[in-house]
N, C-alpha and C positions, 0 to 999 in steps of 0.2 A: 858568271851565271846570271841570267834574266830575273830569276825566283830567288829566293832567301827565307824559305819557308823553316826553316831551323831557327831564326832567330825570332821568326813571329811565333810561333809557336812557344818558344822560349819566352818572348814577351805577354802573349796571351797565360801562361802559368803562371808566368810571375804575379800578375797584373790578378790572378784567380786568387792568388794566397793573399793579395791585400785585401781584394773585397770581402773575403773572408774573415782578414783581422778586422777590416774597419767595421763589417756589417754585426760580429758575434759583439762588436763594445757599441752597439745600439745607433750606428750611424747608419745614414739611410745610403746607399750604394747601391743598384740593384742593374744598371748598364756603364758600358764603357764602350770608347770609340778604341781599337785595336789596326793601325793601320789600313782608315778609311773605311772600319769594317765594324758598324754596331754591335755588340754582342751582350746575352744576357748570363753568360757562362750556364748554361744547361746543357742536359745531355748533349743534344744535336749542335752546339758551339764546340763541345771539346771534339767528338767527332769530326766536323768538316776542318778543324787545324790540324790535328792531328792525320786523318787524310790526307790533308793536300803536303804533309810534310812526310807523309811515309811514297806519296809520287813524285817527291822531289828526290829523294831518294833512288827512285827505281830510276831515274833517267841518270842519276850519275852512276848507278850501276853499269845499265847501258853503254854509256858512252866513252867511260873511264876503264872500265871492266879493273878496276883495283881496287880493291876492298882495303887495303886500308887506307884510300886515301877518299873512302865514301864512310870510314870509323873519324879520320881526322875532321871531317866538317860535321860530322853529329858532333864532338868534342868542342869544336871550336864553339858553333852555333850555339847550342846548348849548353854554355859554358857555367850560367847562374845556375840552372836547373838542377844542375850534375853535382852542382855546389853547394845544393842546399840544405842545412841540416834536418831539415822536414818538420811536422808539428811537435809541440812538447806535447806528453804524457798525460797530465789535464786539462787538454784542450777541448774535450765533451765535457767538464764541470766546468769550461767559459759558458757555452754553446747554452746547457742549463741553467745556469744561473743566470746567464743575463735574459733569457727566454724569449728573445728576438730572434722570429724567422727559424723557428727549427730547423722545420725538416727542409727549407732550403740549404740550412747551412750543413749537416748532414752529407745531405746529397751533394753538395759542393767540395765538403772535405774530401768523399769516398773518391770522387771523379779527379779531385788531384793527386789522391795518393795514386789513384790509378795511373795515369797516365804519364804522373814524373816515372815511377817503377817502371813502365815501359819504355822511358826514357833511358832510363840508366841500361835498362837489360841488353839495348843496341849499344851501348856508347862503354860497356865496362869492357876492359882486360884482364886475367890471371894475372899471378904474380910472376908465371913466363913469358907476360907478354902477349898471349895468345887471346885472340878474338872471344866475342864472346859465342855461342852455339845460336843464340838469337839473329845475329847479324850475318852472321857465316848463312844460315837455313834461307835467312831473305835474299843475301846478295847469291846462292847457287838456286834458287828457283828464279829469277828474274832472270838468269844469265840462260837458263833452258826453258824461258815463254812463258813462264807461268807467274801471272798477277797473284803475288802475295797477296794484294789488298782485298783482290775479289776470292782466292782460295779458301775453300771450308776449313781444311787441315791446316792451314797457316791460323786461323782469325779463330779455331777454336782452341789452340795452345796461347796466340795474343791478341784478346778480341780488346777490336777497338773501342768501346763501349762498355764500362764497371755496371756490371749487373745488378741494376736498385727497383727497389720496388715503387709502386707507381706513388704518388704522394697520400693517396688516399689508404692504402692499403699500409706505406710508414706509419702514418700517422696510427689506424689499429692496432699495427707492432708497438710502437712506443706507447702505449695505453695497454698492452697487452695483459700486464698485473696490475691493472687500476683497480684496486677494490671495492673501492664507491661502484663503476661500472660491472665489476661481475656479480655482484650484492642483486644489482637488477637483473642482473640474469636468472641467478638465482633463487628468486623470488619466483619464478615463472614455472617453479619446478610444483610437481603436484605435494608433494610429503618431505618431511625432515630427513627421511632418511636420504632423497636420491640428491636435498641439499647438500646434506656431508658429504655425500659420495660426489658430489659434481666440485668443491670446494676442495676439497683431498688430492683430487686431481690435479685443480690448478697448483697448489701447493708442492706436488710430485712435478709437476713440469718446470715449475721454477728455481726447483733446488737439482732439476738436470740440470738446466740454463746455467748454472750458478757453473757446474762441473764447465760445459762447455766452451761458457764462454773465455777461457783461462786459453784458448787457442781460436774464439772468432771473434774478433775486435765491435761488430755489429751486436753480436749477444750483448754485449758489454753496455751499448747505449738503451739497449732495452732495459736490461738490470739495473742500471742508473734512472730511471726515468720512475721506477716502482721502491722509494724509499719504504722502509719499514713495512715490505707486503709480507714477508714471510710471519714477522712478530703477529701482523694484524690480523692475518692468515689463519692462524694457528687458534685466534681468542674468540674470530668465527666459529670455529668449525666446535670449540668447544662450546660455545651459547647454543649451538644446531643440535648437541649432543646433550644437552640438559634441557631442552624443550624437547626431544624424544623422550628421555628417561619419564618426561612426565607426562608425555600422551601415556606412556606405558603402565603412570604406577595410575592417573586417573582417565580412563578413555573417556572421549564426548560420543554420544554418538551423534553420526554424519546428520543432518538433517532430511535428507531422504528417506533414510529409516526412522525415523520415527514418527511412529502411530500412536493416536488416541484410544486410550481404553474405554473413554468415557465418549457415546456421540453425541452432546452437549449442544451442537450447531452454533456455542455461542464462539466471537470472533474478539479478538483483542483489537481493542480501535486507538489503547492508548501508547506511549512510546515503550523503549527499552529501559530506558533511566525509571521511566514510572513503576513497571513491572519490578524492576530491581528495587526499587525502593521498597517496594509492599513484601516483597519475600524477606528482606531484609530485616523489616521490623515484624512478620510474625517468626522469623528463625529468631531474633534474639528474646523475643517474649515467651519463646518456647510453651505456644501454645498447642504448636502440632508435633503427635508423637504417630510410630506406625503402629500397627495393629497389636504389634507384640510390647508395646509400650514403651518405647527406646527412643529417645529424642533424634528426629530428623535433624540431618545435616541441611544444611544452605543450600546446598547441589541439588538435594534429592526433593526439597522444596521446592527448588526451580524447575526441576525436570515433571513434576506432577504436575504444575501449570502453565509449563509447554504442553502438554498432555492434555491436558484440559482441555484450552485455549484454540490450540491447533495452530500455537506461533512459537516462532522459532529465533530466537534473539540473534540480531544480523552482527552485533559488537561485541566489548568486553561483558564478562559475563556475573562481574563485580562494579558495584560503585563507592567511592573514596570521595570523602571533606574536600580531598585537597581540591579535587576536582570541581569541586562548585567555589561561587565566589565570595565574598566575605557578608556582602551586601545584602544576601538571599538566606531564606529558609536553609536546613538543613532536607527539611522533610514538604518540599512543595504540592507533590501529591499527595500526603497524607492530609495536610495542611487543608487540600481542597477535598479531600473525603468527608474531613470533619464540619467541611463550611454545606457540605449538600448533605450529609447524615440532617446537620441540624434542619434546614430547609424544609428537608421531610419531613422532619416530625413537628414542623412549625404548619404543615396543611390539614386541610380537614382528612375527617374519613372520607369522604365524597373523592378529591382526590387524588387521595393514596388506591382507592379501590381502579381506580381509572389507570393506574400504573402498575396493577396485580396482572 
């Protein structure tokens, strides 16, 4: 025969599972010369071998019209291929852990497992000896004119081509239970409640996956890729759900609604920390009580001068020690209350009257 496309193909496989081993232990491999013929092992490399070894085929069908002696040259050709005991069981905890080249490698694996299996499918016999159904369907549609290669119904029982997702789109699968990343999604949601409910979800879909993947070997590298999402999962949804409980036991209202009882026109020029600090120290002087004589809460302090004020505090709505530095007042604007209190009463009547 002029062609020997069984063995290059045979050699191109082979030649895929090294780069494979050598790329997943951090060696740099990423081409090979295959019979005067560069290739990068992607999709469209296993593709055009694999073609041109499924027409090398159909011409000894052709010309032999013997099927088994068009089973003995995929055997022979093929003879590493057919022989190979395939990846071990851990070979996605290589892939991960050494975290060279993912989702090439990935998609390198998928495209080998794919294509030896198509291998073996033409080249296996029963244990009577008997063809297999794969080789038998190619070698009687070529013998009545019809290109396996180019047939819908041949190529959609054995398409040439392992059906992978585009690399951008892996790459979102394998991130799929990233929690850091759906935290920001999350976040984007209007209230706590539609967080839990959006979080619960993910949660429900990952513990399908979980069911799933026990029969799709791809689920598997997704699940692998989202350590400890479920545990992390779960201690979200509970933080979502005690920051509900407590809109609930104390509501803010939205800053839309709230309106001034008092029309004061006057404007708060100074920051959030400063205002917090002034309510701070008259709530704990407890100089101000309501009408019925009942010591004001801090809240309710605050909320009379938002009211007032006609400002709306954009941050936390408490200030802490810890939060300031060692080096600084405790009480900076009170600190400067007390430096312009004094000023005032260091001027004349002339003008204090000028500032009435």
């Amino acid at each position: 025969m002029k062609k020997d496309n069984a063995k290059s193909l045979n050699k191109f496989l082979l030649t895929a599972i090294k780069v494979f081993n050598d790329t997943s232990m951090q060696a740099s491999l990423a081409t090979y010369d295959i019979d005067g013929v560069t290739v990068s092992f992607n999709d469209h490399d296993f593709e055009n071998f694999y073609y041109d070894f499924l027409e090398e085929l159909q011409e000894m069908v052709i010309s032999t019209k013997d099927i088994d002696m068009v089973h003995d040259y995929i055997v022979v050709g093929m003879h590493d291929i057919i022989n190979w005991d395939g990846f071990t069981t851990d070979q996605y905890k290589v892939i991960f852990t050494a975290g060279n080249q993912v989702s090439y490698l990935i998609n390198l694996k998928r495209n080998i497992e794919k294509y030896v299996s198509n291998v073996l499918d033409l080249s296996k016999r029963d244990n009577y000896g008997e063809i297999s159904e794969e080789l038998i369907e190619f070698y009687e549609r070529t013998i009545a004119g019809i290109n396996p290669v180019h047939d819908p119904g041949f190529l959609k029982r054995h398409p040439l081509v392992q059906p992978v997702k585009g690399s951008d789109d892996r790459s979102i699968q394998l991130n799929r239970f990233d929690l850091a990343h759906l935290k920001l999604e999350c976040e984007k949601l209007p209230d706590n409640l539609s967080k839990i409910k959006f979080m619960e979800d993910q949660l429900y879909d990952y513990r399908q996956m979980e069911i799933e993947s026990k029969k799709d070997l791809s689920l598997k590298e997704i699940l692998y890729n989202s350590n400890n999402f479920e545990r992390l999962c779960v201690l979200e949804i509970e933080r979502l759900q005690k920051k509900l409980e407590l809109e609930k036991k104390y509501p803010i209202q939205p800053a839309a609604q709230i309106t001034p009882t008092l029309e004061t026109g006057l404007v708060w020029k100074g920051s959030d920390a400063e205002l917090l600090e002034l309510v701070a120290a008259l709530y704990r002087a407890e100089v101000l009580k309501s009408w019925k004589g009942e010591i004001t809460t801090y809240e309710e302090i605050l909320r009379v001068f938002e009211k007032l004020l006609n400002y709306q505090l954009k941050g936390p709505r408490t200030i802490h020690a810890s939060t300031l530095k060692m080096d600084k007042s405790l009480t900076p604007f009170l600190d400067s209350l007390k430096i312009a209190f004094e000023a005032y009463s260091l001027e004349g009547d002339e003008d204090k009257s000028k500032l009435n």
